[in-house]
C-alpha positions in Angstrom: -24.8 28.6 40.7 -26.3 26.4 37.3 -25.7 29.5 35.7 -22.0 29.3 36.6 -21.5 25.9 36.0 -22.9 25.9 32.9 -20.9 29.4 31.5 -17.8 27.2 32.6 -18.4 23.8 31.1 -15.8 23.0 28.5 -17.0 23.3 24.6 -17.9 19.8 22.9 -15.1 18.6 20.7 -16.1 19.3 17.4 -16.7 15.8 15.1 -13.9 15.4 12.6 -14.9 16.1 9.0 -16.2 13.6 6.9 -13.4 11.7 5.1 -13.8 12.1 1.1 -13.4 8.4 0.1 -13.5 9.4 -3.6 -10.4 11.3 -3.0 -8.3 9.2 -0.9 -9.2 6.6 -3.4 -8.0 8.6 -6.2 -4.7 9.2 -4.0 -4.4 5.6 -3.5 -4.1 4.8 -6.5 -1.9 7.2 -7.7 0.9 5.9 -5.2 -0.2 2.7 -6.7 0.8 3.3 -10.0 4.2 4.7 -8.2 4.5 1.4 -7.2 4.1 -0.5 -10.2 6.7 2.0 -12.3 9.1 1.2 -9.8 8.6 -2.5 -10.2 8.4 -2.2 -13.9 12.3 -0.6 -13.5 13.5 -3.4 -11.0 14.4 -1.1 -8.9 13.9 -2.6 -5.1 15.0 0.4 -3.3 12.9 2.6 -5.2 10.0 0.7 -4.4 10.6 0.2 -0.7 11.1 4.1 -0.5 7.0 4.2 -0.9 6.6 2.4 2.2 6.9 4.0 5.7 10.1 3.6 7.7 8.6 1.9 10.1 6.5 -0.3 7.1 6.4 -3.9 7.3 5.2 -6.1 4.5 4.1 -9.9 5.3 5.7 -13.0 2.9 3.7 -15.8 1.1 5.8 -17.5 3.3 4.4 -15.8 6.4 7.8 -14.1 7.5 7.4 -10.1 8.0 10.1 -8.0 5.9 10.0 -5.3 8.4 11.3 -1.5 7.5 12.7 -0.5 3.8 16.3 -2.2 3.4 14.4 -5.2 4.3 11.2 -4.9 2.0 13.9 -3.5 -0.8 15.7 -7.5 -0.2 12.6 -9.5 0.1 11.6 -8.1 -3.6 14.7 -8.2 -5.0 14.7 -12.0 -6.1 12.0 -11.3 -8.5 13.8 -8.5 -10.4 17.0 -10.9 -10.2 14.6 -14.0 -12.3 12.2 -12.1 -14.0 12.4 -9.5 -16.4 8.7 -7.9 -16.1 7.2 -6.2 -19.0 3.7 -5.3 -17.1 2.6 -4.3 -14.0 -0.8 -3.4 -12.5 -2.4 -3.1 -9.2 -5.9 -2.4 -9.0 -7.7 -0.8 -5.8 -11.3 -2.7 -5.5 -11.9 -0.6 -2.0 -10.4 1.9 0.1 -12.1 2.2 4.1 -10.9 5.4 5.9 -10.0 4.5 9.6 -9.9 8.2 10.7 -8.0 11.0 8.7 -4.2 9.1 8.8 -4.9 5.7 7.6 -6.6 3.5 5.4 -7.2 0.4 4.2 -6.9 -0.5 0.9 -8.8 -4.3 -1.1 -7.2 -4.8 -4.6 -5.5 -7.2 -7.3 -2.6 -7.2 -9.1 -1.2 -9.1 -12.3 2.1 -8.9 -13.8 3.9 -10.4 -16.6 7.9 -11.1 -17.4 9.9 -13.4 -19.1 12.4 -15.8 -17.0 15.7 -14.3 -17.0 17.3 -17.7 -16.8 14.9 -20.2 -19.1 13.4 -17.2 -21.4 10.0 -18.8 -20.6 7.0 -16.7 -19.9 6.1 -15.9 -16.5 2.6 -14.5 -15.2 0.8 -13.5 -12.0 -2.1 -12.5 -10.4 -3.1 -12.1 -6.8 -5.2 -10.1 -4.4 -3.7 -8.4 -1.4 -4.7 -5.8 1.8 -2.7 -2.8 2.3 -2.7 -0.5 5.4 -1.5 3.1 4.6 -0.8 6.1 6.6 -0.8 9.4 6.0 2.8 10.8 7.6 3.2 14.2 8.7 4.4 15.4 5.3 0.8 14.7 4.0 1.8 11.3 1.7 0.3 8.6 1.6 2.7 5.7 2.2 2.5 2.0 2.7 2.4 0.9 6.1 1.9 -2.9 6.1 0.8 -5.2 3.4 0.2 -8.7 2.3 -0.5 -10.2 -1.1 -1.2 -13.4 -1.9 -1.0 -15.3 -5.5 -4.0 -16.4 -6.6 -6.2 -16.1 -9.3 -8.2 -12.9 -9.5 -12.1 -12.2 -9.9 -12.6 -8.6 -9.8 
């Protein structure tokens, strides 16, 4: 009868493979530099199509832009003061949290010119970034916040 139960017993689940952090770090930050082009060309919708539909991105202010149209709005007052001439976002960390998702640690900077005064205008900041991996295998921003602030690396 041990015999029986035993031949009958259902297989262990096999472990999931080790996720390569090198890699999803080197995808990261490609979709990062997606993000700064499409900042560099103003273009709000453009950058709101990198996130999720579901996405939501919290506000200095604290408020949650929640899905695209509304992330494309909440960054569109920048582009209508600030003509920016660079753009980069740097990933410090990425931490897996099982195959779909990950966590991403950076900074960012950017520089522009007022559009209204002409005078210079520069930032710097750190922020946290939650992406998925959706079914069509890109990695897309899921929720985010940034804060201004100035940056140690």
């Amino acid at each position: 009868a041990a015999l029986l139960f035993v031949g009958c017993a259902a297989p262990a689940p096999e472990a999931a493979p080790p996720v390569d952090v090198a890699a999803v770090k080197t995808a990261i930050q490609a979709r990062e530099k997606e993000w700064s082009a499409a900042f560099l060309t103003a273009d709000a919708s453009a950058v709101a199509a990198l996130y999720t539909e579901d996405a939501a991105s919290i506000q200095a202010t604290g408020d949650w832009d929640r899905g695209r149209a509304a992330i494309a709005q909440g960054i569109q007052p920048q582009f209508d003061s600030t003509t920016f001439s660079a753009r980069e976002d740097i990933t410090e960390e990425v931490i897996p949290v099982g195959a779909d998702y990950v966590f991403e640690v950076g900074h960012y900077s950017s520089t522009g010119t007022g559009k209204v005064d002409g005078k210079p205008r520069t930032t710097a900041g750190r922020y946290v970034v939650l992406w998925r991996k959706d079914a069509d295998g890109v990695w897309r921003l899921h929720r985010d916040m940034g804060t201004d602030a100035p940056t140690k690396p």
